[in-house]
C-alpha positions in Angstrom: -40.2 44.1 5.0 -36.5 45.4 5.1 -35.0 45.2 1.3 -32.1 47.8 1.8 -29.5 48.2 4.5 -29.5 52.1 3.6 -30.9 54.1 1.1 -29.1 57.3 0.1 -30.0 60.2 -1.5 -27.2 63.1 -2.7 -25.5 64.8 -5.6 -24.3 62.4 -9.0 -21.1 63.9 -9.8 -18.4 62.2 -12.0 -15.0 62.9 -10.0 -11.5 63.2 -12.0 -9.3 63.2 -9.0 -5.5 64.9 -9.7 -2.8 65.2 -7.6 -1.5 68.9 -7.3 1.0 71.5 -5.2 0.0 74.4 -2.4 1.2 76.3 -5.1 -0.8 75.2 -7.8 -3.5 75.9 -5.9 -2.4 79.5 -4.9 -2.0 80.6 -8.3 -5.3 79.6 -9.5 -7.1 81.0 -6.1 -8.9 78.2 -5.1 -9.4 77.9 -1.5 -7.5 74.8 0.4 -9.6 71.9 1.6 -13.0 72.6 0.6 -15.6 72.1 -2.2 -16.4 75.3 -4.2 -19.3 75.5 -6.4 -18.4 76.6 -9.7 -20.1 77.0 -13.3 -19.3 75.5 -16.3 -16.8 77.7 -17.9 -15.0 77.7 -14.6 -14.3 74.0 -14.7 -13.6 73.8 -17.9 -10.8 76.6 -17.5 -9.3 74.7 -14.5 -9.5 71.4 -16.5 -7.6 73.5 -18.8 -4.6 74.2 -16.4 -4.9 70.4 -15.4 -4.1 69.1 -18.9 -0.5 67.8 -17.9 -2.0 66.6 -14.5 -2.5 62.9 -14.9 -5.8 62.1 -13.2 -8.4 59.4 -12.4 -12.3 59.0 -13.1 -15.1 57.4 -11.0 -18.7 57.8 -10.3 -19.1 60.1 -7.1 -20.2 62.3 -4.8 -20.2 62.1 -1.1 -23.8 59.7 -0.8 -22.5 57.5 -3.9 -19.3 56.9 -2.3 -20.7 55.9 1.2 -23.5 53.8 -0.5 -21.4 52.2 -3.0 -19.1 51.0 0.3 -21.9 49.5 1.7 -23.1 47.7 -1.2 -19.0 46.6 -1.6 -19.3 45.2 2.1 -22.4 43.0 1.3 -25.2 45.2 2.3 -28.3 46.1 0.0 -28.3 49.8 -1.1 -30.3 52.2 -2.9 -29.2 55.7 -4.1 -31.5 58.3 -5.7 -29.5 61.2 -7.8 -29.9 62.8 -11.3 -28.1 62.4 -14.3 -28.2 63.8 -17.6 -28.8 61.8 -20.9 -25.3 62.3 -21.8 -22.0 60.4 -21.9 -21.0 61.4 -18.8 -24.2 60.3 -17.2 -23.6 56.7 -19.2 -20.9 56.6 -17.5 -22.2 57.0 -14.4 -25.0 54.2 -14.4 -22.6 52.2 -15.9 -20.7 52.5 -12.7 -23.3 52.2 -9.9 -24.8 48.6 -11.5 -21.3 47.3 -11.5 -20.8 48.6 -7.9 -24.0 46.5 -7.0 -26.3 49.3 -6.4 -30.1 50.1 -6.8 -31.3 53.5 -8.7 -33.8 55.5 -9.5 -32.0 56.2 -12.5 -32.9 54.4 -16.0 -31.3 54.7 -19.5 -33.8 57.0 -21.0 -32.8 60.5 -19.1 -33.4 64.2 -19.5 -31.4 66.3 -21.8 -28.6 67.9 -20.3 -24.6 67.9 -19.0 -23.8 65.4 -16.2 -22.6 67.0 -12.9 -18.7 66.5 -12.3 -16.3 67.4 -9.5 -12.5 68.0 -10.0 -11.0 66.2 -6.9 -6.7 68.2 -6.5 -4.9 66.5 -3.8 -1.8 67.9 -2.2 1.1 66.7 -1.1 -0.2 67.0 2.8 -3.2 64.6 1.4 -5.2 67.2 2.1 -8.4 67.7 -1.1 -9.8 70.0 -2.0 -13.0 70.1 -4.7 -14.6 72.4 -7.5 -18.1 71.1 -8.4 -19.9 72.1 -11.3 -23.1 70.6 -10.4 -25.0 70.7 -13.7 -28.5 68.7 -14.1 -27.8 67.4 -10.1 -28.5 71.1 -9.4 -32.1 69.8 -10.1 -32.9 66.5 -8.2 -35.7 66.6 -6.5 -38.9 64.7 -4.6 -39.4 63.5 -8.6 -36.1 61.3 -8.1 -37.1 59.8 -4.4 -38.9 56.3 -4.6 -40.6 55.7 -1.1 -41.1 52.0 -1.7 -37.5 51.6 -1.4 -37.5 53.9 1.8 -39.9 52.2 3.1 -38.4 49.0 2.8 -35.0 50.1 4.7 -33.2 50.1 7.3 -31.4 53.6 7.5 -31.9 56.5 5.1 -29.1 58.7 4.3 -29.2 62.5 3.3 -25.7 64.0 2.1 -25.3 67.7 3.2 -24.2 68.9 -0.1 -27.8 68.9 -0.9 -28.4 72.0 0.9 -27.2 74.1 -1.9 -30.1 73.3 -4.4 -33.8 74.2 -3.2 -35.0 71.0 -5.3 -32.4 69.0 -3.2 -32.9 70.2 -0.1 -36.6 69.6 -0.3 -35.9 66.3 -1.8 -34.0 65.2 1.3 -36.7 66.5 3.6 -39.4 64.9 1.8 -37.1 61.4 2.5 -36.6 62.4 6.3 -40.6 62.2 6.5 -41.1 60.0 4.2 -38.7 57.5 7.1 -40.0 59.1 10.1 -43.5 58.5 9.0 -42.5 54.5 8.6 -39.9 54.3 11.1 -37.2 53.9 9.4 -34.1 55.7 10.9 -32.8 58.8 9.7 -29.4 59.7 8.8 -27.6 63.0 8.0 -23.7 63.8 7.1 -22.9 67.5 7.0 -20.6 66.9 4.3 -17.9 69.9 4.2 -17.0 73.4 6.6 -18.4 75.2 3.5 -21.8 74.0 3.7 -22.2 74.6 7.6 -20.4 78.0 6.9 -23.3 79.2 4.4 -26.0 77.1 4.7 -26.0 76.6 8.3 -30.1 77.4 8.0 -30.5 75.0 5.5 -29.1 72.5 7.0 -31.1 73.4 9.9 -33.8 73.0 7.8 -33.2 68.8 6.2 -32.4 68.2 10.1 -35.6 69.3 10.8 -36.8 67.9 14.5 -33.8 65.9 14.5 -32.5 62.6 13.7 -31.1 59.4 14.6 -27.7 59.9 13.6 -25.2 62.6 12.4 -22.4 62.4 10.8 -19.6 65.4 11.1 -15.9 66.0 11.3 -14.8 68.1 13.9 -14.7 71.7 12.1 -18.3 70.8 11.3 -19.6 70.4 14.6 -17.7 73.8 15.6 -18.8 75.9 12.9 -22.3 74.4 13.3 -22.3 74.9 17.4 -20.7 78.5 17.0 -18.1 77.6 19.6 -14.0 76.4 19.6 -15.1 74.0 22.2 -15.7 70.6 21.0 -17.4 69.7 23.9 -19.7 72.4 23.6 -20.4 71.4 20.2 -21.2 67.7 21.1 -23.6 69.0 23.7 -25.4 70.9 20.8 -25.4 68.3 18.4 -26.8 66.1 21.0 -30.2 68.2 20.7 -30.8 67.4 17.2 -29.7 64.3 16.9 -29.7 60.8 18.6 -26.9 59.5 17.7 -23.5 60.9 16.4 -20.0 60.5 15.0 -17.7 63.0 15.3 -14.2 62.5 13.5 -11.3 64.1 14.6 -8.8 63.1 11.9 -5.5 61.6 13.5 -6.8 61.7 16.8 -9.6 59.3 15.6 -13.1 59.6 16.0 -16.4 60.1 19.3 -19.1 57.9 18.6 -22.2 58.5 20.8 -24.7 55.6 20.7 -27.8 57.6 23.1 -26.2 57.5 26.1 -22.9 57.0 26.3 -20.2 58.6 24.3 -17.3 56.7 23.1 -13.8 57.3 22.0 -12.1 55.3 18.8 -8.7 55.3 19.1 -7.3 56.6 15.0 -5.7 53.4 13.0 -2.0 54.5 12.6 -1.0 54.9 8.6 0.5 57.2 6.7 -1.6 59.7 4.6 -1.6 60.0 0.8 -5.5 61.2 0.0 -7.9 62.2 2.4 -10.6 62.5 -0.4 -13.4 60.0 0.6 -12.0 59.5 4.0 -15.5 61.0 5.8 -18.3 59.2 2.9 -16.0 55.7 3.6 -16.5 55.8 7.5 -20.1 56.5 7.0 -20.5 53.3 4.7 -18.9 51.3 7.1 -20.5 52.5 10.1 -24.0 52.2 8.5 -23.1 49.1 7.2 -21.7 47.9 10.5 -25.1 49.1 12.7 -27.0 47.7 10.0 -25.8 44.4 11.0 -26.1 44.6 14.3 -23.1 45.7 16.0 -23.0 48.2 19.0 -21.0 51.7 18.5 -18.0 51.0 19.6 -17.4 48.2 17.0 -19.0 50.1 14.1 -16.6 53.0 15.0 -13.5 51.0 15.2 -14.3 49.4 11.6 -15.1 52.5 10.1 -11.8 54.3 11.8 -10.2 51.7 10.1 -11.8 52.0 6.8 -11.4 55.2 6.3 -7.9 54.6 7.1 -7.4 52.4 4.7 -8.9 54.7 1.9 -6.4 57.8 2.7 -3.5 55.3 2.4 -4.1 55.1 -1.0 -5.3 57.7 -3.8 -8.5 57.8 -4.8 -12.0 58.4 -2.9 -12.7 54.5 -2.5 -11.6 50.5 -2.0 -11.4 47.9 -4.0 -14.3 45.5 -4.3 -11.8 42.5 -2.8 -10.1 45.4 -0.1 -13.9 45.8 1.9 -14.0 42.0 1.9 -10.3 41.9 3.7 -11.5 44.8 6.2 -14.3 42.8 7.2 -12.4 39.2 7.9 -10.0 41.4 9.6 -12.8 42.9 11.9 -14.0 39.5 12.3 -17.5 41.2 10.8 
């Protein structure tokens, strides 16, 4: 029986999102447009030289944001993740019941500091991320529940997971777990830094392959090896079904197992691009979920993720999914 539209696995990080300069960035030496792993004393420092930064705070990490968007447009979702026993983690819970979501997570939790990610937006909405991973560093199969993968439609496994050997096992444990029920498998590679140095690990939670990828279009390069994005798409097409490739402003290719298809970008202008890639994966999950062919599940999530850079912060308002979807005539 099919209880969830997608269940998600992935990193629990609380993000406090600030909007910075190029040169901010220079003269603490953090790389543009990337997430960096850092330790504790390194994000405390830079939340040091943020003190006069005004920023904001909400439950994240790449899996959270795309479940929490499907949940928001009316599907049933699940998300397995770690937190610690701690405010931060309080917090956190708090946040995914409100947001409708299922969890493996209950209010009697390990010992421990919550994982968090400093979200610095430029003025070119570019972000860029420092994640201090803390007790997340340690989900694992312990955190999975395979009734609830069992009983859905799609599972999704959030690249960012390849950093932690209990993580990546975990999300290869839920790949079998759905491949030995049927349930489709889904993978995002998350950011160029993970493809740049855990390209084998990746390898690895991709296994034999599966029913859909999600990458930008850096990420399919770097993965292929190549600067030709049609070599790339030819690669990707031997480890996975289905795909959806976005190319920023010059919108999105959705292949749906034989043909491929192009989604024209939705015209806006650009404050935030934090959250951009986990919103059109919610909405496209959401959208195949429900029955709709590619091409409509990559127009509404084109337009989703649209709607999210126009504004700041990683994700919509509860009421905003509901507009997108009487708009979309979904």
């Amino acid at each position: 029986m099919t209880k969830y539209h997608v269940y998600a696995i992935g990193n629990a990080l609380v993000d406090m999102e600030f909007t910075v300069d190029d040169d901010f960035l220079s003269k603490q030496g953090i790389d543009k447009g990337v997430m960096t792993l850092v330790d504790e004393t390194q994000q405390h420092s830079l939340t040091q030289a943020l003190a006069n930064h005004h920023g904001k705070k909400a439950s994240g990490g790449s899996a959270a944001n795309t479940i929490i968007a499907v949940s928001h447009f009316g599907g049933n979702a699940y998300y397995s993740c770690k937190v610690a026993n701690d405010a931060t983690g309080d917090f956190y819970v708090k946040d995914l019941a409100a947001a409708g979501v299922d969890t493996n997570l209950k209010a009697d939790r390990e010992n421990g500091v919550s994982g968090k990610c400093i979200v610095m937006v430029t003025p070119d909405a570019e972000r860029t991320m420092h994640s201090f991973l803390g007790i997340s560093e340690t989900v694992s199969e312990k955190e999975l529940d395979e009734k609830a993968i069992q009983q859905s439609q799609f599972v999704y496994l959030e690249g960012y997971l390849v950093t932690s050997d209990t993580g990546r096992a975990a999300a290869i444990k839920a790949r079998q777990i759905a491949e030995a029920s049927n349930i489709k498998t889904a993978l995002t590679f998350s950011d160029p830094n993970m493809v740049s140095f855990f390209k084998d690990g990746l390898n690895e939670m991709l296994g034999d392959g599966v029913d859909l990828l999600f990458c930008n279009a850096q990420e399919a390069l770097t993965w292929a090896d190549t600067d030709q994005l049609e070599t790339a798409i030819a690669k990707i097409k031997t480890v996975a079904k289905t795909f959806a490739v976005t190319l920023g402003s010059d919108g999105a290719i959705v292949f749906d197992g034989s043909t491929e298809h192009k989604i024209d970008a939705t015209l806006i202008t650009a404050l935030d691009s934090n959250g951009a890639g986990d919103m059109f994966a919610g909405a496209f999950l959401y959208a195949l979920s429900e029955g709709h062919d590619f091409p409509s599940a990559g127009s509404f999530a084109s337009k989703a993720a649209a709607q999210v850079v126009s504004q700041f912060g990683p994700r919509l308002a509860k009421e905003q999914h509901q507009t997108l979807l009487n708009e979309n005539n979904l």
